[in-house]
Structures are given as C-alpha cells and as structure tokens.
C-alpha positions in Angstrom: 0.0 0.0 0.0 1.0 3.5 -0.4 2.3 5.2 2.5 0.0 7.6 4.0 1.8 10.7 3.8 1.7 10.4 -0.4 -1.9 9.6 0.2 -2.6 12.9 1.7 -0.6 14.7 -0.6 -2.1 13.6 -3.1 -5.6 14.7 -1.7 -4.1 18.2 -0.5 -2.9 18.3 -4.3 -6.5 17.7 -6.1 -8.4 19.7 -3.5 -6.0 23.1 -4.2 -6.6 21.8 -7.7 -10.0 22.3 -8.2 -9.9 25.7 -6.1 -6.8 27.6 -6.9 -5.0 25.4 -9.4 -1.5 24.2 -9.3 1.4 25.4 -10.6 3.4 23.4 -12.7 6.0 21.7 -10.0 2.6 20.5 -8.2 1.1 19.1 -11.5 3.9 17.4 -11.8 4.2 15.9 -7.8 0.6 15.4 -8.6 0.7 13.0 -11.8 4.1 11.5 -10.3 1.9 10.4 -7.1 -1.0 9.0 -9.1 1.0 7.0 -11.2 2.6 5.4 -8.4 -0.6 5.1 -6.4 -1.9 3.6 -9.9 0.9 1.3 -9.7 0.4 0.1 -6.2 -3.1 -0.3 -6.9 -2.4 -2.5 -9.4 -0.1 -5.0 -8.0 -2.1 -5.2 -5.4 -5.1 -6.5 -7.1 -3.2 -8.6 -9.2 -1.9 -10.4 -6.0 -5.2 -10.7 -5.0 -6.9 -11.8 -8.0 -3.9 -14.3 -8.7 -5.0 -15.6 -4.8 -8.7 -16.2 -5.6 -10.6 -19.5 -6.2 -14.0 -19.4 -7.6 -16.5 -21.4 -6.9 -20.0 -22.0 -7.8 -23.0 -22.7 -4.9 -22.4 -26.3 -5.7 -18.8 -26.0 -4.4 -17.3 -26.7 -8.3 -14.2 -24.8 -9.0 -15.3 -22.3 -11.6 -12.1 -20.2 -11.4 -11.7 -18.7 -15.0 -9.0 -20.2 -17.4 -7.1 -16.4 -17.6 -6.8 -16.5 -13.4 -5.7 -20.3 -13.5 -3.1 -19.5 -15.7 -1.8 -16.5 -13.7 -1.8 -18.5 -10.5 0.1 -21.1 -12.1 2.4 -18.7 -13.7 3.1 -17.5 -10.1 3.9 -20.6 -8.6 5.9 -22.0 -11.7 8.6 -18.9 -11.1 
C-alpha cells in the first residue's frame, strides 16, 4: 500500500486543484503520485486476484482459465 503521507498529498494536491490550481512543479508531484498510487493499486489487485478461487453454490471450481493461468504462472517462477 501506499504510505500515508503520499496519500494525503495527493488529496491536498487535487483539492488546491480544483480551487486555486497548481502550478506546474505540483502538476507534476501530482501526476508522479497517481502514477505510483496507480501502480500500487495494481499490483495489489493482481496479488489478489492471482490468490482467488471461484466457486459455484455447488462447491465446483469455476475459477476462469485467464486467473488459472496467472496463478500457475506465479507458482511456476
């Protein structure tokens, strides 16, 4: 997860944003934060989704073929 202090400045950042703008050093900070928030995001719901078994009320795996594959991937390395 991201750490909290980039969290906040990232909502200090779009809050000034939508009232006084931002110069250009803090539209910067600001798109260098998302993306890494983006990032972080990401991974972590690709380690979660790679972590997930589906299955139907019957108790039948019905984990799709594309997560199957990336779990086995995973493992394999």
């Amino acid at each position: 997860m991201l750490e909290e202090n980039k969290i906040n400045r990232i909502n200090e950042l779009a809050k000034k944003a939508k009232t006084s703008g931002l110069s250009i050093e803090e539209a910067k900070e600001q798109s260098q934060l998302r993306s890494e928030y983006l990032k972080t995001f990401r991974s972590t719901m690709r380690d979660t989704i790679e972590n997930v078994k589906v299955l139907d009320p019957d108790g039948n795996d019905v984990t799709p073929e594309k997560v199957k594959d990336a779990q086995n991937k995973k493992f394999l390395n």
